[in-house]
C-alpha positions as CSV (number, residue, x, y, z in Angstrom):
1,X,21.4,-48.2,-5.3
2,X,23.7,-46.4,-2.7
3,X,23.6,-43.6,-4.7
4,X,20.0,-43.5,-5.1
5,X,19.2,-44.0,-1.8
6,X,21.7,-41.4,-0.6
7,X,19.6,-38.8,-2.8
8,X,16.4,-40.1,-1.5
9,X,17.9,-39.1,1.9
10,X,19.0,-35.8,1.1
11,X,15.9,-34.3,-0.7
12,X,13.9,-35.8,2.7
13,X,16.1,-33.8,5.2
14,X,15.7,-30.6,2.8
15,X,12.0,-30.7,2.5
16,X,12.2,-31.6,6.8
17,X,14.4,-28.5,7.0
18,X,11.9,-26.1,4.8
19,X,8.9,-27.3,6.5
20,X,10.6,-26.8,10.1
21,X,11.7,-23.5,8.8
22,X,8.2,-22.3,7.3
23,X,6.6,-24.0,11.4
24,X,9.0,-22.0,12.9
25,X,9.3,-18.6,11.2
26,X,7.3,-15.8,13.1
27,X,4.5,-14.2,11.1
28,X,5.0,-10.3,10.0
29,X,3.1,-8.5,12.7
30,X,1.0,-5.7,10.3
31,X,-1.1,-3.3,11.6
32,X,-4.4,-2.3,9.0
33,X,-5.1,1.3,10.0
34,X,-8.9,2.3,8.9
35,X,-12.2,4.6,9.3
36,X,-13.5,7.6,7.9
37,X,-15.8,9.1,5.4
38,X,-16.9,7.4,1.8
39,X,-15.9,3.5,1.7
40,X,-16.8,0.4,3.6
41,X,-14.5,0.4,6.2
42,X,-16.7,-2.3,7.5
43,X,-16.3,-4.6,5.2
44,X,-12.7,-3.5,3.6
45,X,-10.8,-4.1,6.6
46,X,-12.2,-7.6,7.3
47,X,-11.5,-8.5,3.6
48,X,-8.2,-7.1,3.7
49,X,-6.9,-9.4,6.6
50,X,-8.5,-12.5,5.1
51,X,-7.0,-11.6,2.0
52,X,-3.3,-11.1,3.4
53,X,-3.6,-13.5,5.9
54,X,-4.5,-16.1,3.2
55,X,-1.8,-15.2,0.9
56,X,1.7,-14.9,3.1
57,X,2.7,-15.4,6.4
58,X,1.3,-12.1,7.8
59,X,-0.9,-11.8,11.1
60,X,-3.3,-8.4,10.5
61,X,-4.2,-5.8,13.3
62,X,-6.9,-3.9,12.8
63,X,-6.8,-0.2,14.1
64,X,-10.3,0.6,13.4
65,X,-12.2,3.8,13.8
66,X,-16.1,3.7,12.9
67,X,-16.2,7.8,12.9
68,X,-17.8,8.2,9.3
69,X,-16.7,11.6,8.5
70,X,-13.2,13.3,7.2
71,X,-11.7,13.6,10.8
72,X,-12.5,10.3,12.3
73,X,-11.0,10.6,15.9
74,X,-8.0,7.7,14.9
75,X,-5.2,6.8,18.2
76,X,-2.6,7.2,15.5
77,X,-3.4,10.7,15.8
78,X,-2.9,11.2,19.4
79,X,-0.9,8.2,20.6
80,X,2.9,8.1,20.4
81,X,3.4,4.6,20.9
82,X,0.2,3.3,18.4
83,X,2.8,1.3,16.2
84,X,5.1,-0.3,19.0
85,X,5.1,-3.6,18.4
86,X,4.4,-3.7,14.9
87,X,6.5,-4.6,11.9
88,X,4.6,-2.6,9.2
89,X,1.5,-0.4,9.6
90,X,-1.1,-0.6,6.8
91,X,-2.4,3.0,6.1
92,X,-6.0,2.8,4.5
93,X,-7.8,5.5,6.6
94,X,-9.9,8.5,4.6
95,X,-9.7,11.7,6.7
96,X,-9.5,14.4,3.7
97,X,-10.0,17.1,6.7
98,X,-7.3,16.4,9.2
99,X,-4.9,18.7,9.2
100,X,-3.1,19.6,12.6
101,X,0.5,19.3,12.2
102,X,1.5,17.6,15.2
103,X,-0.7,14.8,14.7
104,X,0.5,14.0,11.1
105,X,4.0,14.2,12.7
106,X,2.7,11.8,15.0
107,X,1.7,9.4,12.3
108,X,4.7,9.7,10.7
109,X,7.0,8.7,13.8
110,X,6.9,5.3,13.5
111,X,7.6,5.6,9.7
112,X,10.8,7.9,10.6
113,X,12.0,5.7,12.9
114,X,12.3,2.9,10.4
115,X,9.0,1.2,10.2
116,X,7.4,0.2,6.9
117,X,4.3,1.4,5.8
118,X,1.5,0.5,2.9
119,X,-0.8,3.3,1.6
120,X,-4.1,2.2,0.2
121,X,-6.1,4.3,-1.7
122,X,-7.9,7.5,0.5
123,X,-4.5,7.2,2.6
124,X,-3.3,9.3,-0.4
125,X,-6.0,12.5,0.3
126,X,-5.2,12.0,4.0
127,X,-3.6,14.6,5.9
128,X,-3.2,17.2,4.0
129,X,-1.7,20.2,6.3
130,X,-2.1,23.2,3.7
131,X,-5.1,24.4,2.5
132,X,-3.9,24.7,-0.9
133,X,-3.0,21.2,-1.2
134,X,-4.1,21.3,-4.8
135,X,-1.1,23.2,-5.7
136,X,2.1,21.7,-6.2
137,X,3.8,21.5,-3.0
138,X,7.6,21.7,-2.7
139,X,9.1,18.0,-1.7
140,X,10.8,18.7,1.7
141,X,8.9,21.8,2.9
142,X,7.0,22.2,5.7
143,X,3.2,22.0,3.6
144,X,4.9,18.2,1.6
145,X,5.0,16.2,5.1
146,X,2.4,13.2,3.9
147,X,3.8,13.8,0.3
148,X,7.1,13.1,1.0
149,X,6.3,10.1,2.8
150,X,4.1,8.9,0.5
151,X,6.2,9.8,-2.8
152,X,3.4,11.3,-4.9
153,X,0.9,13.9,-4.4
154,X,-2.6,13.4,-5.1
155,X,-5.8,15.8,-5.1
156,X,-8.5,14.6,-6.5
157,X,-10.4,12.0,-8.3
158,X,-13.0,12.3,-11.9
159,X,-15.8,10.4,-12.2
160,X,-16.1,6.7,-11.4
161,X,-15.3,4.6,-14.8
162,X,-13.0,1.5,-15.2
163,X,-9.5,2.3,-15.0
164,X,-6.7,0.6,-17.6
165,X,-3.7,-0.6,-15.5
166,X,-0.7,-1.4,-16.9
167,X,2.3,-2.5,-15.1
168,X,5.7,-1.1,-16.0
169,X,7.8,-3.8,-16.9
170,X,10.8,-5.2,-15.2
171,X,10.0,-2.0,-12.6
172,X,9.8,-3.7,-9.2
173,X,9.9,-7.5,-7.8
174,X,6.1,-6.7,-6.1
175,X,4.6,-6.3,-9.8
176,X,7.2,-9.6,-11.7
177,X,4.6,-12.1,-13.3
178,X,1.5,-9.8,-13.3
179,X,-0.9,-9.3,-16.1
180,X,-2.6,-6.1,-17.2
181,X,-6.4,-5.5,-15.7
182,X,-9.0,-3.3,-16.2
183,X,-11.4,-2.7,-13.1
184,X,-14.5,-2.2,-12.3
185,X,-16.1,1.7,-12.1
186,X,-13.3,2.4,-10.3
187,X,-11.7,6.3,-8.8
188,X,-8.6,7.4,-10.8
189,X,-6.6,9.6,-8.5
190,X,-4.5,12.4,-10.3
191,X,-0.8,13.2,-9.7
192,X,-0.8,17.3,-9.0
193,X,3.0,17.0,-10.0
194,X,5.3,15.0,-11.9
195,X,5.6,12.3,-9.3
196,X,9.3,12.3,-10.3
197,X,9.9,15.4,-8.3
198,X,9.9,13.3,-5.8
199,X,13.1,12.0,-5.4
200,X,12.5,8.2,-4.5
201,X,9.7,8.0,-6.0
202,X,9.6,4.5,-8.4
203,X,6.7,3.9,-10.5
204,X,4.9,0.7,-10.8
205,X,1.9,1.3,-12.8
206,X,-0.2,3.5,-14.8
207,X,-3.7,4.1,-15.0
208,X,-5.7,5.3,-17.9
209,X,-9.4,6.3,-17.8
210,X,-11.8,8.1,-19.9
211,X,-13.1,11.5,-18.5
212,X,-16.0,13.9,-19.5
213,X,-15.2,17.1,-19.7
214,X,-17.3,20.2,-18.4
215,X,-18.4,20.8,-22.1
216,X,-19.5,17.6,-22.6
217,X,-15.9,16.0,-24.7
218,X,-14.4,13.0,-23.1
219,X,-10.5,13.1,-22.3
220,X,-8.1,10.0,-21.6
221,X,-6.5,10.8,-18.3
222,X,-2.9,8.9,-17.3
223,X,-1.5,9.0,-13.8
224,X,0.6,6.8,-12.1
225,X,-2.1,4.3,-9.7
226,X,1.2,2.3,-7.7
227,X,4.5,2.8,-6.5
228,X,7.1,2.6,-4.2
229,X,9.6,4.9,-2.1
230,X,12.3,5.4,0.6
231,X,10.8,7.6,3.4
232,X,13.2,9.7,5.9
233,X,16.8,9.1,7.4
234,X,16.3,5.1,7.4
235,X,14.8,5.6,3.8
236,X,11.9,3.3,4.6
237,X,10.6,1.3,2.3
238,X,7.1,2.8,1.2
239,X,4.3,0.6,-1.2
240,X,1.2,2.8,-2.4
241,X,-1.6,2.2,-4.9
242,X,-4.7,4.3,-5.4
243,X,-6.7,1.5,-6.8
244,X,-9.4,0.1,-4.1
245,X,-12.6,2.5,-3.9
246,X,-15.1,-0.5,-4.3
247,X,-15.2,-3.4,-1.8
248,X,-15.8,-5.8,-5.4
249,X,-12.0,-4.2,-6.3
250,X,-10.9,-4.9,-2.8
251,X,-11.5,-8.3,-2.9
252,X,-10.4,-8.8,-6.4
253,X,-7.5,-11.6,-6.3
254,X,-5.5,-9.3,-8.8
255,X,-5.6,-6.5,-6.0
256,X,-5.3,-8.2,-3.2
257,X,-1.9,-10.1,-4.8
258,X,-0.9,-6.6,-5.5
259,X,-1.3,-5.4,-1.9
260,X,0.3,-8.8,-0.4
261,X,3.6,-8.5,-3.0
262,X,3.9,-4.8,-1.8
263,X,3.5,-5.6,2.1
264,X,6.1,-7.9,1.7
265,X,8.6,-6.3,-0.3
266,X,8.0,-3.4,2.1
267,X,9.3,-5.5,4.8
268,X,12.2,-6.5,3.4
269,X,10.5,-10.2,2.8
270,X,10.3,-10.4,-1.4
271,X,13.6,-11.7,-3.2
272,X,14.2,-10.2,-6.8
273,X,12.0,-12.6,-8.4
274,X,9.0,-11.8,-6.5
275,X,9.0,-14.4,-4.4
276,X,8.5,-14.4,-0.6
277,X,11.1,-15.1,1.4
278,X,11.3,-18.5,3.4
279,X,9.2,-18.4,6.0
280,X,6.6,-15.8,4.8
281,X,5.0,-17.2,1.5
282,X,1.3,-19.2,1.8
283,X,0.9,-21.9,4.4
């Protein structure tokens, strides 16, 4: 009965302890960066903090700029301190068309300096500083800055269809325990170069999506749609995924468990199983 009672005692004060720990642990301060030309920034960034919010331990920010064109006027671009305070920004802007050098730099501080970032979608055919972007450009040089941080270079997109994803398995603890999908009429980005010419580059997942050709054949296209990579001296940790055109794939549970796993292993916060750390899993 001693004995008994002794365990009953224990497993009370370790369950006390874990819920005083989970009370007590600070939520991951994320700032959702969004605006620009061809999605429903409206409605996206809205579902995107519900979503997170709901899932882990995470308190959402929302840098929003309502400028519907490819050069929506964004503070990131101009203000030096637009991350201070943060522990991981959330890139999900769409400006194809800005291009000045010193104000991708400026985007990229925060990321240089050792802060975490997400890339959603247009983020990937954002900032694109040469006009020949749809060439390969060299990792490292001058014309490769939002490449290198992102770890892939992207150009374009076919026709919308439903995309095939399939997870690589055993490739990350963001992806452990998910299932294949197929989305909705979705936008498969291409990868202008083998995305393992850049060097920290770690695939995810693949997408696969039928495509019509200009005389009229279909072809299957297959490009990597998620990933992670180490951005900079501090080699950042870095989580992208092209997947999220539609606001029906935004709020998809499938996606928004796949943005949630990689905010959280960005930040240092997933253990090798997938699972959040103390502290920063659902309330």
């Amino acid at each position: 009965m001693k004995k008994a009672n002794s365990y009953l005692i224990t497993t009370a004060l370790f369950f006390t302890l874990i819920s005083v720990v989970l009370a007590q642990t600070p939520p991951l301060k994320v700032l959702l960066i969004t605006g620009g030309c061809c999605h429903d920034y409206v409605h996206q960034k809205d579902i995107l903090k519900a979503g997170l919010e709901q899932r882990a331990n995470i308190s959402v920010t929302q840098l929003y700029c309502p400028d519907a064109n490819t050069h929506p006027n964004l503070a990131c671009l101009t203000d030096p301190n637009y991350a201070k305070g943060y522990d991981l920004i959330i890139h999900d802007e769409c400006g194809a068309d800005i291009k000045d050098k010193n104000q991708v730099e400026n985007v990229l501080k925060p990321h240089r300096e050792g802060i975490p970032g997400v890339n959603l979608h247009c983020a990937m055919h954002s900032y694109r500083v040469s006009p020949d972007f749809v060439k390969p450009m060299q990792p490292g040089s001058e014309n490769a800055l939002w490449f290198d941080y992102l770890g892939l270079q992207s150009s374009a997109h076919g026709a919308r269809a439903p995309i095939n994803i399939k997870f690589i398995p055993h490739s990350s603890p963001i992806t452990a325990g998910m299932s294949d999908w197929t989305t909705i009429d979705e936008e498969l980005y291409n990868n202008v170069q083998p995305p393992s010419n850049f060097p920290n580059h770690a695939p995810l997942a693949r997408g696969t999506q039928m495509q019509k050709q200009k005389n009229g054949s279909a072809k299957l296209a297959d490009y990597v749609v998620a990933w992670t990579n180490n951005y900079g001296p501090k080699k950042v940790r870095v989580f992208s995924t092209t997947i999220g055109h539609s606001n029906q794939t935004v709020s998809d549970p499938r996606y928004l468990d796949l943005v949630t796993q990689g905010v959280l292993w960005a930040a240092g916060k997933l253990d090798a199983d997938g699972k959040p750390y103390p502290g920063y899993g659902k309330k």
